[in-house]
C-alpha positions as CSV (number, residue, x, y, z in Angstrom):
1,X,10.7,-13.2,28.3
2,X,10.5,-15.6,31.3
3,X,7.3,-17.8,31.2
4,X,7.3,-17.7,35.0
5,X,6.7,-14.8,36.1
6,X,4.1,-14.2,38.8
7,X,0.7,-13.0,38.2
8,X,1.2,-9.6,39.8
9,X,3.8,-8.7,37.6
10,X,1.8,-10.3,34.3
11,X,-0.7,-8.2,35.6
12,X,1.1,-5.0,35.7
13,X,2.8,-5.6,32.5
14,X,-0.4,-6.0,30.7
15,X,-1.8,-3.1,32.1
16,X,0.9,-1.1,30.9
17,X,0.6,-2.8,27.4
18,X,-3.2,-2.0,27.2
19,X,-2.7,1.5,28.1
20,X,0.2,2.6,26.0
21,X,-1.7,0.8,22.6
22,X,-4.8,2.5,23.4
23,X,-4.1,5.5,24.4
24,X,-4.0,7.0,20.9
25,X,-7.7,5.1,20.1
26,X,-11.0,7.3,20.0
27,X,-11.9,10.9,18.6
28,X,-9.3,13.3,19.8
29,X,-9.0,17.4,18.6
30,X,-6.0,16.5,16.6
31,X,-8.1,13.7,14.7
32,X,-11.1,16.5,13.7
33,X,-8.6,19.1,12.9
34,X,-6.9,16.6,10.9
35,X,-9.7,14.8,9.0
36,X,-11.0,18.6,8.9
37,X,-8.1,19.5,6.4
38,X,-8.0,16.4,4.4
39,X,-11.7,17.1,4.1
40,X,-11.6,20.3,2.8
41,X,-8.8,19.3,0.4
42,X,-11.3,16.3,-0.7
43,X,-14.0,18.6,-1.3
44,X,-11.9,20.5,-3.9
45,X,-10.7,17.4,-5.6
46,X,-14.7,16.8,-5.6
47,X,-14.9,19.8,-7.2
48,X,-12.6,19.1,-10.2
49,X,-13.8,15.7,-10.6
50,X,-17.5,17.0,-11.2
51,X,-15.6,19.7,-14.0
52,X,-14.2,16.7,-15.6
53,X,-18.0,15.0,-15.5
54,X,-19.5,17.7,-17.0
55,X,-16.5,18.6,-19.4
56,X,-15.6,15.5,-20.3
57,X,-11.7,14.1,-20.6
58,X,-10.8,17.3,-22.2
59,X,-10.0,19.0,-19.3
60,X,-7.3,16.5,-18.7
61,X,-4.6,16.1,-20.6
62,X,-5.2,12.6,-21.9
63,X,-5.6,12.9,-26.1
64,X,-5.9,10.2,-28.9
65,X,-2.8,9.3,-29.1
66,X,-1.9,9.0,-25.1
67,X,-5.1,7.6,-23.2
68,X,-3.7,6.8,-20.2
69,X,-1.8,9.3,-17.7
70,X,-1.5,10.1,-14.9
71,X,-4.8,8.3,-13.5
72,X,-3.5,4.7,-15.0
73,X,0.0,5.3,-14.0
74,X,-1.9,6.1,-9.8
75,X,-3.8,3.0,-9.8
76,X,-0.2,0.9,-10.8
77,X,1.3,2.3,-7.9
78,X,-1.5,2.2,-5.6
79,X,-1.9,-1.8,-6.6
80,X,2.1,-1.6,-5.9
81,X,1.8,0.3,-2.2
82,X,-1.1,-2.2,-1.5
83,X,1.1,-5.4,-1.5
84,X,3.1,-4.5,1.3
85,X,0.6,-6.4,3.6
86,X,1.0,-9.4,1.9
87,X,4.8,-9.4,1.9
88,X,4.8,-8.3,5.7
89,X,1.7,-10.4,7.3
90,X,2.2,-13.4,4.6
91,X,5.4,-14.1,3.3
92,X,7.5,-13.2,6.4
93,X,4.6,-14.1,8.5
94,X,5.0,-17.6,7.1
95,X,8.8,-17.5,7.5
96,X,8.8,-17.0,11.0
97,X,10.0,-13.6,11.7
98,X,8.3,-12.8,14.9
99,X,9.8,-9.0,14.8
100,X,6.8,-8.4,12.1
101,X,4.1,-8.7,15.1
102,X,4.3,-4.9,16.0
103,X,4.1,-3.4,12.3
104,X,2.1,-6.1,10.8
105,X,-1.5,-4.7,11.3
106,X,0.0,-1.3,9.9
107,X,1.0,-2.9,7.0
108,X,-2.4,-5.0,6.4
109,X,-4.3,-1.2,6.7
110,X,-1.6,0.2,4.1
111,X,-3.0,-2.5,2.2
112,X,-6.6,-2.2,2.4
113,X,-6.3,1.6,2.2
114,X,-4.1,1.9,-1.1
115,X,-6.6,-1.2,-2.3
116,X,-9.7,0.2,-1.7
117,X,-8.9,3.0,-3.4
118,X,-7.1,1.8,-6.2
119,X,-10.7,1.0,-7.9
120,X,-12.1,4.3,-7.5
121,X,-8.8,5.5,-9.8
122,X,-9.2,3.6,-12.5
123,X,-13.0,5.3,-12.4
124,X,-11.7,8.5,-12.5
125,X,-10.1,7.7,-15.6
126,X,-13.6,6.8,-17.3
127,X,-15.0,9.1,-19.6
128,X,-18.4,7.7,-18.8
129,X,-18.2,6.4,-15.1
130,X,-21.9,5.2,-15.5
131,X,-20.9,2.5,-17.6
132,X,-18.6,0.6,-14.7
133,X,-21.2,-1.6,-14.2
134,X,-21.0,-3.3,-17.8
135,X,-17.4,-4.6,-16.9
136,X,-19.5,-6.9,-14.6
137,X,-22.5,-7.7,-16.5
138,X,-20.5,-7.7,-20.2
139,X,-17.6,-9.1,-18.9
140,X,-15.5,-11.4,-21.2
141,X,-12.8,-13.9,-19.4
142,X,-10.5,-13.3,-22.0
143,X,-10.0,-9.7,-21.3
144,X,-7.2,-8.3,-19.0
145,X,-9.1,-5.7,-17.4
146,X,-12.0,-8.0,-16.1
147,X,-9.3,-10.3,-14.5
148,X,-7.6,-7.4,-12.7
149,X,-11.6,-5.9,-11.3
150,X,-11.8,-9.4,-9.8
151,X,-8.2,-9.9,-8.3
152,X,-8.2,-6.1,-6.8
153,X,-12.1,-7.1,-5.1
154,X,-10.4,-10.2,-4.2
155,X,-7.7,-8.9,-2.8
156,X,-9.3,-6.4,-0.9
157,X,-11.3,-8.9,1.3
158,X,-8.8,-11.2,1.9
159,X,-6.8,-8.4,3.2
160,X,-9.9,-7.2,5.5
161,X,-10.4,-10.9,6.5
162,X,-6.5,-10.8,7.3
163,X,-6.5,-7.7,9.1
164,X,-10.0,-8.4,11.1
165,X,-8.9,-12.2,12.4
166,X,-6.0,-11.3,14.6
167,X,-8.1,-8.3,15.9
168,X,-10.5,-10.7,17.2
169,X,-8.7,-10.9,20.7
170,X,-7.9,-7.1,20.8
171,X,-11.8,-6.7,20.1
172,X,-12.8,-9.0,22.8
173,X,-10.1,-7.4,25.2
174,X,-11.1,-3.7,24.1
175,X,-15.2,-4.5,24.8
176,X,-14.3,-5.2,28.5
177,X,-12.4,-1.5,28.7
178,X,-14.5,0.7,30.6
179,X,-12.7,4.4,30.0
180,X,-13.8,4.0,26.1
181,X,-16.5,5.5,24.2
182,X,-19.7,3.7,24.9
183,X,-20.0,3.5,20.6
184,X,-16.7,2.2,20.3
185,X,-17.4,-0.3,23.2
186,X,-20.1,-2.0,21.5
187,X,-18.4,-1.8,18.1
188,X,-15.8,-4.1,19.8
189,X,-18.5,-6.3,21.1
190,X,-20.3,-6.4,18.3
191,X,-17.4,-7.7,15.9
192,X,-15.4,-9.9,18.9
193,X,-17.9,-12.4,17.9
194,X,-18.1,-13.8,21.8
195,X,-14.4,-14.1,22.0
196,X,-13.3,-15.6,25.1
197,X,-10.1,-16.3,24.9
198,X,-10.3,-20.3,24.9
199,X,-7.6,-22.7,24.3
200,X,-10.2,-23.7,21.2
201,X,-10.6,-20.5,20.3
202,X,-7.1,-19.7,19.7
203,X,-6.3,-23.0,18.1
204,X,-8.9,-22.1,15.5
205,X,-8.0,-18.8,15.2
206,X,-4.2,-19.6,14.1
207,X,-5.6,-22.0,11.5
208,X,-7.2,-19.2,10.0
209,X,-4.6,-16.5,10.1
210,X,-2.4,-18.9,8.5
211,X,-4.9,-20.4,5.6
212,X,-5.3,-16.8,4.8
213,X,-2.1,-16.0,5.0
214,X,-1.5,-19.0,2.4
215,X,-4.3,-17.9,0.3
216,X,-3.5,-14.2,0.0
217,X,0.4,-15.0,-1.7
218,X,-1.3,-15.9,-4.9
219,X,-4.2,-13.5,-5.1
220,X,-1.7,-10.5,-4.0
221,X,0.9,-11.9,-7.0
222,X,-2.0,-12.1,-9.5
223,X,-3.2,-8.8,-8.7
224,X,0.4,-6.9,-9.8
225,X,1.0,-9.6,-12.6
226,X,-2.4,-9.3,-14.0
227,X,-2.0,-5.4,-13.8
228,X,1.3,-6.0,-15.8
229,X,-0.1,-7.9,-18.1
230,X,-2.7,-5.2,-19.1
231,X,0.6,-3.5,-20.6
232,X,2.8,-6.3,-21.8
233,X,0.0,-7.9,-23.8
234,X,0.4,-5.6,-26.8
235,X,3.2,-4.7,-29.4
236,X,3.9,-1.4,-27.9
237,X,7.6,-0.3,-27.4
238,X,8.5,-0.1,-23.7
239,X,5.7,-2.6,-22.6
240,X,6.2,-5.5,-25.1
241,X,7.9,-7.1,-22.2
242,X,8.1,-10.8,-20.8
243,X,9.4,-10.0,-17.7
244,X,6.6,-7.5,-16.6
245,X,4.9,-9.6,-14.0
246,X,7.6,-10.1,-12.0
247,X,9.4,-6.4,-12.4
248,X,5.6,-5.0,-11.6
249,X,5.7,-7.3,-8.0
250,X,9.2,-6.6,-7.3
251,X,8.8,-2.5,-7.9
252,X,5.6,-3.2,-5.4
253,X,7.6,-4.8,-2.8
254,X,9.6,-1.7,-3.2
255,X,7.1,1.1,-3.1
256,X,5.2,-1.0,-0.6
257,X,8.4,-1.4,1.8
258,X,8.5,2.9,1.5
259,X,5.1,3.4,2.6
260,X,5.6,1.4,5.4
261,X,8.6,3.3,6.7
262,X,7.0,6.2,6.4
263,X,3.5,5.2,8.5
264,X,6.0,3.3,10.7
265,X,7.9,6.3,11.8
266,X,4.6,8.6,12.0
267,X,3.0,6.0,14.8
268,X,6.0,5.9,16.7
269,X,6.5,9.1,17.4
270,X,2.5,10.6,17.3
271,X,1.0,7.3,19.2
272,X,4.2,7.1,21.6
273,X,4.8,3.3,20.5
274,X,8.3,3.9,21.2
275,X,8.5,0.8,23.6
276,X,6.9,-1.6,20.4
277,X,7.9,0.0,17.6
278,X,11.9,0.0,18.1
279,X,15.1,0.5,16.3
280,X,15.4,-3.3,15.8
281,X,12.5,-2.8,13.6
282,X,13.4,-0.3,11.4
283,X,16.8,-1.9,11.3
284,X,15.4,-5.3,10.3
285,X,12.5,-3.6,7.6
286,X,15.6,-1.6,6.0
287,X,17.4,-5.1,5.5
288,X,13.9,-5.7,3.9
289,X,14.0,-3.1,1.9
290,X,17.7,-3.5,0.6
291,X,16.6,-7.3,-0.8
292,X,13.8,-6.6,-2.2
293,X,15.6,-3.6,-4.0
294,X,18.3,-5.3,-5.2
295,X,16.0,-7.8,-6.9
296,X,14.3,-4.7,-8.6
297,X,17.5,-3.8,-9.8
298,X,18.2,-6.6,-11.7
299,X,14.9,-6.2,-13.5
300,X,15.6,-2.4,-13.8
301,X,19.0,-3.4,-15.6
302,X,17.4,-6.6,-17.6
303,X,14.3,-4.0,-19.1
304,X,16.6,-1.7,-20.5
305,X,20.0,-3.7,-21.1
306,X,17.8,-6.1,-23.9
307,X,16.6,-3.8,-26.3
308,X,18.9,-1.2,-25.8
309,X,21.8,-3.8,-26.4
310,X,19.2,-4.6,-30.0
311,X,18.9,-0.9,-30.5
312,X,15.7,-1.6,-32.7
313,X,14.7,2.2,-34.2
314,X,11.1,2.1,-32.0
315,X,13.2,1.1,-28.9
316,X,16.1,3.4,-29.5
317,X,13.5,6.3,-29.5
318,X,11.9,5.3,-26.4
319,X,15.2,4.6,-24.9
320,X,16.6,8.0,-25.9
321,X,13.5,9.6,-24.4
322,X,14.1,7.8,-21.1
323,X,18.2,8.3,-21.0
324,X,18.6,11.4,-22.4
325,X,15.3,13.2,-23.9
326,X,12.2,14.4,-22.6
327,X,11.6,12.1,-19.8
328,X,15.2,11.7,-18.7
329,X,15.4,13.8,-15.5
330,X,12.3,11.9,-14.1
331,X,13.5,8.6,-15.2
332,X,17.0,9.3,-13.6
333,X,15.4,11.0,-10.1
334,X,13.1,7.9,-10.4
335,X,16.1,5.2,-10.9
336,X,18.6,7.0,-8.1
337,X,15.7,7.9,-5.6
338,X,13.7,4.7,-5.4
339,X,16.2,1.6,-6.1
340,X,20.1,2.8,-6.6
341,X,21.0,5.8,-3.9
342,X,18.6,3.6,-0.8
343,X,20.4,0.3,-1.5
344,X,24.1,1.7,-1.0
345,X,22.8,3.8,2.0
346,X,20.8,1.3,3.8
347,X,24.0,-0.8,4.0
348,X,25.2,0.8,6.6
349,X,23.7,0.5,9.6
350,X,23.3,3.7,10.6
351,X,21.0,4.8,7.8
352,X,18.4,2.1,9.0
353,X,17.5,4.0,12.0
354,X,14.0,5.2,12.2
355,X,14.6,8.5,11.1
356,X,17.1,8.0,8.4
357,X,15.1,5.2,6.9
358,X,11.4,7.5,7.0
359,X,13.4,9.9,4.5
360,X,14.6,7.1,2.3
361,X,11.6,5.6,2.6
362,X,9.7,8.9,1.0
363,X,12.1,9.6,-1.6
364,X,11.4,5.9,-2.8
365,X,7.6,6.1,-2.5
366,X,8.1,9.6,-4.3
367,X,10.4,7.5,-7.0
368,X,8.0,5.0,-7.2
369,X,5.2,7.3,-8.5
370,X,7.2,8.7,-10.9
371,X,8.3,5.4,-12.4
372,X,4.9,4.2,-12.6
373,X,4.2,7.2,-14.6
374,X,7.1,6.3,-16.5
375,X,6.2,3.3,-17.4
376,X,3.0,4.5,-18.7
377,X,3.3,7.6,-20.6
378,X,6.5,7.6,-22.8
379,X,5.4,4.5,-24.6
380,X,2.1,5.8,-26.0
381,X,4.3,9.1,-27.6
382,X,5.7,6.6,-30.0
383,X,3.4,4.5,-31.8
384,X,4.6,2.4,-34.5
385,X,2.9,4.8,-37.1
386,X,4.0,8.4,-37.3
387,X,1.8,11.1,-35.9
388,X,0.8,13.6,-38.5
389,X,-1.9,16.4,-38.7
390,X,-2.4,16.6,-35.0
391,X,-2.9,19.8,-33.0
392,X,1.0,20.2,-30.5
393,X,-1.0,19.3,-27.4
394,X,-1.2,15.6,-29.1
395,X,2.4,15.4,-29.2
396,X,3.4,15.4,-25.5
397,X,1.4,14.7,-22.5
398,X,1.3,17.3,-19.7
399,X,-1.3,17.1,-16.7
400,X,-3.8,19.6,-15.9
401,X,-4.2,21.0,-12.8
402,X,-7.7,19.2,-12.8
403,X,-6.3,16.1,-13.6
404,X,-3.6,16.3,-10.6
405,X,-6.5,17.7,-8.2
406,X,-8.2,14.3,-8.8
407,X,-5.2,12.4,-8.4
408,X,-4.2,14.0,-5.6
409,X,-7.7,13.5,-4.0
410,X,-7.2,9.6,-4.0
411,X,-3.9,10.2,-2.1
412,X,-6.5,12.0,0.9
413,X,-8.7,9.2,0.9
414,X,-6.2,6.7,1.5
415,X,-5.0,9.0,4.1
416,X,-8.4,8.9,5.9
417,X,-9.0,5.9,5.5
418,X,-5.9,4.8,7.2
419,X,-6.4,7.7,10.1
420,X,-10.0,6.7,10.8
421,X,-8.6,2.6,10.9
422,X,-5.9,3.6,13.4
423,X,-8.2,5.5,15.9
424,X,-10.2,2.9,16.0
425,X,-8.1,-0.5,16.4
426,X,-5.5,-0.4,18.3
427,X,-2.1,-0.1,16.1
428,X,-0.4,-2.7,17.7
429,X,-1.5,-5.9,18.5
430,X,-2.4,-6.7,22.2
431,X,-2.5,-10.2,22.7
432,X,-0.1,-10.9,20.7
433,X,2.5,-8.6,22.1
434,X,1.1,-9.9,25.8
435,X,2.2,-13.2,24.7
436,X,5.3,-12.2,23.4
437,X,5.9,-10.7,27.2
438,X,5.0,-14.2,28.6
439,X,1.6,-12.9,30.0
440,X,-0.5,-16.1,28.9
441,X,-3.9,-14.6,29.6
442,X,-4.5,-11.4,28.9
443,X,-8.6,-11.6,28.3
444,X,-8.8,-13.2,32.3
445,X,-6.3,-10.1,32.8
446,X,-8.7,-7.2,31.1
447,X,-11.6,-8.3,33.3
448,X,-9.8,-7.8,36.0
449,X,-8.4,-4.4,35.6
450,X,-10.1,-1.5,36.8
């Protein structure tokens, strides 16, 4: 964009900008109808989760022999989803790639939705939810699960911080809008913290984005690596694994990649962010998707090639179970869905249009749950010992319709949570796309538009 252009047209290019990336912000009769339905599919979930309080885990379908389901195999892929802001906002971020600057916020609110929630799963798989608290108080450092309670906290407030600094401007832009809610306006005022738009104020404000940005790489790798590491700590078959860590953050690139294609397409076409949200975009984030698949792949292949090639008799059951038993049609619908059929698709360039890549994009967020649950259950139905006089219902594990209204109901909150983010910020960055479109001061801009 030409850094010349006159201040008439910098000002009639920003207007533009400010109205098509708020026009979708504040309460509309879409949002209650909306968060209407996802709240009356909450309250039911509500309803199942007090059963299984006042039942107990019997209701589900979690027994002695297989103690973690569905629930364990939710939070993995909502740790998984949730790492898409880091790979988006950080690591490309840090590369350079300005095409990120539109879908970048959408990504860090994936992230903080699928994070947030990601703790209250692992509560719904506690017999005795009371008792969270003693993971803080009681806490040893040598166990697993008190290092993945701190990452996920961790991680969820470096990801806020992330999202909230480059919102900062927006905020300060937003607070000087005068067809906005009055309790949205001082919302805006209230957290642009005095924002001016000062050569200082900028300065500092790119040092932070990008110490955050540095600091959120690690803390987002420990988060999926200490998650693995819950699993590949013990002897069990299928999980006694040293490459866990980095197949668990490779599969989250993945499944994180998905969700974003999905929410990508959805803004685009309901917020009419045609003109910000292009083609270009979904063309680059399939190329995205096609690396960080193909480097799954090789982990797929390297988790199953090694002991099937030692064929040990606890593997080979597991294995058989996967290839060709119970499991088998899962693990093949996750394998094709989620890594194999999307890489030789989005080679072609005409599968990384928007909506070619949303539909890939759901069948691998789809595969992606169902290898999480993979990775979960099959292993616990064969323990090294054999399992004898046990009612049949210990044998398999099958999920009760209580257990998947609970699961389901973490789906809806990350759904609202992400719906009531994007009708309040604006989607798209402001000042940063205004920039992008040479207009060098948009905050001396906003106070003069009507």
């Amino acid at each position: 964009m030409d850094n010349n252009i006159s201040i008439e047209q910098q000002k009639e290019s920003f207007k533009k900008i400010l109205s098509d990336i708020t026009k979708p912000i504040g309460v509309t009769k879409s949002f209650h109808i909306w968060m209407g339905f996802l709240s009356l599919i909450l309250m039911a979930c509500f309803y199942a989760y007090y059963i299984q309080i006042r039942e107990g885990l019997s209701v589900t379908g979690l027994r002695d022999y297989i103690s973690w389901g569905m629930y364990i195999a939710n939070f993995v892929f909502f740790v998984a989803a949730s790492l898409v802001g880091m790979l988006i906002t950080a690591v490309l971020g840090l590369a350079g790639a300005k095409w990120i600057t539109p879908i970048a916020r959408i990504a860090e609110i994936i992230a903080i939705g699928f994070a947030a929630v990601a703790g209250l799963v692992i509560v719904s798989d506690m017999g005795r939810p009371e008792r969270l608290l003693n993971v803080f108080i009681h806490g040893r450092i040598q166990s697993p699960i008190v290092w993945d309670v701190t990452v996920v906290t961790t991680y969820v407030l470096i990801s806020t911080i992330l999202l909230y600094l480059p919102l900062i401007p927006d905020l300060g832009i937003l607070a000087k809008k005068k067809n906005l809610p009055e309790w949205l306006t001082k919302i805006y005022s209230m957290l642009s913290v005095n924002w001016r738009g000062t050569g200082a104020q900028y300065d500092l404000l790119h040092r932070s984005i990008k110490i955050m940005s540095i600091l959120i790489v690690p803390v987002a790798l420990a988060i999926h690596t200490v998650t693995s590491w819950l699993f590949a700590a013990t002897p069990r078959v299928g999980w006694d694994s040293t490459i866990f860590g980095p197949y668990f953050v490779t599969g989250a690139f993945v499944a994180g990649t998905g969700c974003l294609a999905v929410a990508m397409y959805f803004f685009r076409n309901n917020y009419k962010l045609h003109n910000y949200i292009t083609e270009d975009h979904f063309n680059k984030l399939g190329k995205v998707m096609v690396l960080v698949m193909l480097v799954y792949l090789y982990f797929n292949i390297n988790e199953f090639l090694v002991p099937a090639y030692k064929m040990k008799a606890a593997d080979a059951d597991h294995i058989h179970a996967l290839f060709s038993g119970h499991h088998a049609l899962m693990f093949w619908f996750a394998q094709l869905s989620s890594v194999i059929v999307p890489i030789i698709l989005l080679l072609f360039a005409k599968m990384r249009k928007s909506f070619p890549l949303m539909i890939i994009g759901l069948f691998v967020v789809i595969g992606s749950w169902f290898k999480r649950y993979l990775i979960v259950v099959p292993t616990q139905e064969h323990p090294f010992l054999p399992i004898q006089n046990v009612p049949d219902n210990f044998l398999f594990y099958k999920p009760t319709i209580i257990e998947t209204a609970i699961t389901l109901g973490s789906f809806v909150l990350v759904l609202m949570i992400i719906t009531v983010l994007s009708k309040i910020f604006p989607i798209v960055p402001i000042w940063e796309t205004a920039h992008e479109k040479g207009i060098h001061e948009p905050e001396k801009l906003a106070n003069e538009l009507d």
